[in-house]
N, C-alpha and C positions, 0 to 999 in steps of 0.2 A: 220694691219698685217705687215706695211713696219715696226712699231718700233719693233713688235716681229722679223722680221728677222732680223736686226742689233743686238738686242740684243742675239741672237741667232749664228750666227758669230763672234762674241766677246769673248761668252764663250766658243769658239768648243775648243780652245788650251785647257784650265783649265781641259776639261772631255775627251782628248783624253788618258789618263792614266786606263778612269775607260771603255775604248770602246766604248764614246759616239760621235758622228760624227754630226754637224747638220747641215742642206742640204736647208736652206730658203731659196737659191739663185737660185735653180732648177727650168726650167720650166713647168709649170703644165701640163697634161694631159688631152689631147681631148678627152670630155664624147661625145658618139656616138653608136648610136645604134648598133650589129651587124650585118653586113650585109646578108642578105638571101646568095649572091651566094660564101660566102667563101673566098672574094677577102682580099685579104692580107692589114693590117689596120697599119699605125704606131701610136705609143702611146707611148708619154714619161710619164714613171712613178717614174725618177729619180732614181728606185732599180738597174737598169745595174751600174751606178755608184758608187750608194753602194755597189755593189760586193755582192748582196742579193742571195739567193739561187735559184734556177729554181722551183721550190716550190712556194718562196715567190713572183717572178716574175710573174709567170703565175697568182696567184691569184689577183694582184695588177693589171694588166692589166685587168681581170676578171670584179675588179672592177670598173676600168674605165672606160671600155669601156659599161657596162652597167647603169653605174651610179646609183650602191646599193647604195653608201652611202646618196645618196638626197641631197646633199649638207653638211654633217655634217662632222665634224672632224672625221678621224678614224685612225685606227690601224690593224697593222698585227702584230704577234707573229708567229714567226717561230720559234717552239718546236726542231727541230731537229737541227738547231744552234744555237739555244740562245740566240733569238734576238730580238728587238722591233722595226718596222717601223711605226712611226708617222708621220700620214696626212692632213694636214689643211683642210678648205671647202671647198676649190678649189680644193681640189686632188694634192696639190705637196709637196713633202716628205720634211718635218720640220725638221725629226734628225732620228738617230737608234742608239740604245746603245744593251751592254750586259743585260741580263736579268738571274735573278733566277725564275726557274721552279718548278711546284710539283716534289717533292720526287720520286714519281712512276710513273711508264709509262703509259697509259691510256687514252684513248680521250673520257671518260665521269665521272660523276659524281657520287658516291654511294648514293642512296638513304638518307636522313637522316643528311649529311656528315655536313650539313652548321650548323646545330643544333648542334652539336659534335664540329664543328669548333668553335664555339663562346663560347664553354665550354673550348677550348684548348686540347680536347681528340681527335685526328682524330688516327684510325689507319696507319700504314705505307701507306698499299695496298689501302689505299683511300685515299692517300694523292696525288691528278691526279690533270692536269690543262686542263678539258676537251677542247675538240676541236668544230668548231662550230663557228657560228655568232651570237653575242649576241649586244644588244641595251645596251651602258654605260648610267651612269647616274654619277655625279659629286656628292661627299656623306661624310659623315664620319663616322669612326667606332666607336664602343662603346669606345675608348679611346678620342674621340675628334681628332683623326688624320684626316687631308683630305687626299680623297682615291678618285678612280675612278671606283665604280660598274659597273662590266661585267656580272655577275650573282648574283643576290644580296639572290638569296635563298638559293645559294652554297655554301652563304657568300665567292664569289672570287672578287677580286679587283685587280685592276694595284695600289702599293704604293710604297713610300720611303723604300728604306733600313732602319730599324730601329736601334737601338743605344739603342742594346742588348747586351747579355753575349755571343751572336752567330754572332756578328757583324763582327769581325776578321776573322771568316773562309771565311763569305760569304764576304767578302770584297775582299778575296785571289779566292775566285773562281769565280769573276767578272773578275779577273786580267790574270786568266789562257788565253789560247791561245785556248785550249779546250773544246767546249760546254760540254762535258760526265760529269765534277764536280758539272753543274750550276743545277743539279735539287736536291733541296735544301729548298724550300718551302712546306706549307702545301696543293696548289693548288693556292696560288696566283703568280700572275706575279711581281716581285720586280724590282726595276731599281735603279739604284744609285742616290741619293739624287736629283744632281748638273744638271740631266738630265730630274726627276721629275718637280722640279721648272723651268726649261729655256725651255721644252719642252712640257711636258705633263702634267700640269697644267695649262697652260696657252691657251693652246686647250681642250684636253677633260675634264679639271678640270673646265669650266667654262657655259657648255651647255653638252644637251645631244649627246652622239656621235654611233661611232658603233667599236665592235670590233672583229674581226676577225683572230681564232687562227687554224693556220694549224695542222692537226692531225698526229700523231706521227706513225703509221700503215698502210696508206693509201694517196695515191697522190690526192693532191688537186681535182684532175677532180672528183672524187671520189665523195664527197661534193657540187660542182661547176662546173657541167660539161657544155662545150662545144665542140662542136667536130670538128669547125673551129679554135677555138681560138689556138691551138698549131702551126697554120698555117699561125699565127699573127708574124709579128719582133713590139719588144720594139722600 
């Protein structure tokens, strides 16, 4: 892990154009049970320093403090800014970049859709990046790309931006300042190449991990609740 972190501060300059930020240097997060009486826990989860949203904060400590992940690589996806928080096995945050979203708004899945998706027909209104915790798996698609399955029946994955007839746009709507443009996918979560390779291959591209995508109508506790944790500091 110490040469993934070097190389991983090497290339933050090259991906800070595309919103990729990578954070190897942060200290990990104390997994610990929650406490019965409520008492107040600190937990670095490196997202305060990211500037992560109160969304993605709360379910990150969520995480940590229970210790869902078991030890595996994970991920958060924050739908409502447009973002990717990847997590090593230790629990401390390796990078965050911009991200493309499904098309539609939606925190679940159409029946059928993954079937339809691997014909290339999905309609618009099921073109969602549902919400939910899902077990990755390191995979490739019917084109020989490596990819990282989050739902593999959904056919959804975390992959490279591809080096399409549609690359340009989405290249421009990584670049906005704006999450509103990034939803632009069929239901996969996309990331820029430079961030794929130095980040997210090299963790959940290489074992199985977990990923974890906050939903777009509904506050985290919603999903994940506890009713001491808001009474936790990062």
């Amino acid at each position: 892990m110490r040469k993934a972190g070097a190389l991983l501060v090497a290339l933050a300059a090259g991906m800070a154009a595309a919103g990729v930020q990578a954070q190897a240097d942060l200290p990990g997060p104390a997994t610990v049970q929650p406490p019965a009486d409520a008492v107040a826990v600190r937990v670095d989860t490196g997202l305060a320093l990211a500037r992560a949203s109160d969304e993605a904060r709360y379910l990150g400590r969520w995480v940590a403090l229970r210790g869902d992940a078991a030890g595996r690589p994970h991920a958060i996806v924050d739908k409502r800014g447009a973002r990717l928080y990847v997590f090593d096995a230790d629990g401390r945050l390796a990078g965050h970049s911009t991200v493309l979203l499904g098309a539609a708004p939606g925190d679940r899945s159409a029946p059928g859709v993954g079937q339809r998706a691997q014909a290339g027909h999905v309609p618009m209104s099921q073109r969602t990046t549902p919400a939910g915790r899902f077990d990755s798996q390191p995979g490739r698609n019917l084109h020989g790309e490596e990819i990282v399955w989050f739902d593999y029946g959904a056919a959804l994955a975390l992959h490279r931006l591809r080096d399409d007839g549609a690359r340009g746009d989405r290249l421009r709507r990584l670049a906005t300042p704006s999450p509103d443009d990034n939803r632009a996918s069929l239901g996969c979560v996309v990331v820029p190449e430079a961030f794929f390779d130095a980040v997210v291959r090299p963790l959940l591209g290489t074992r199985p991990g977990v990923v974890y995508v906050l939903p777009d109508d509904a506050p985290p506790q919603a999903r994940w609740p506890d009713a001491a944790l808001s009474a936790r500091a990062e």
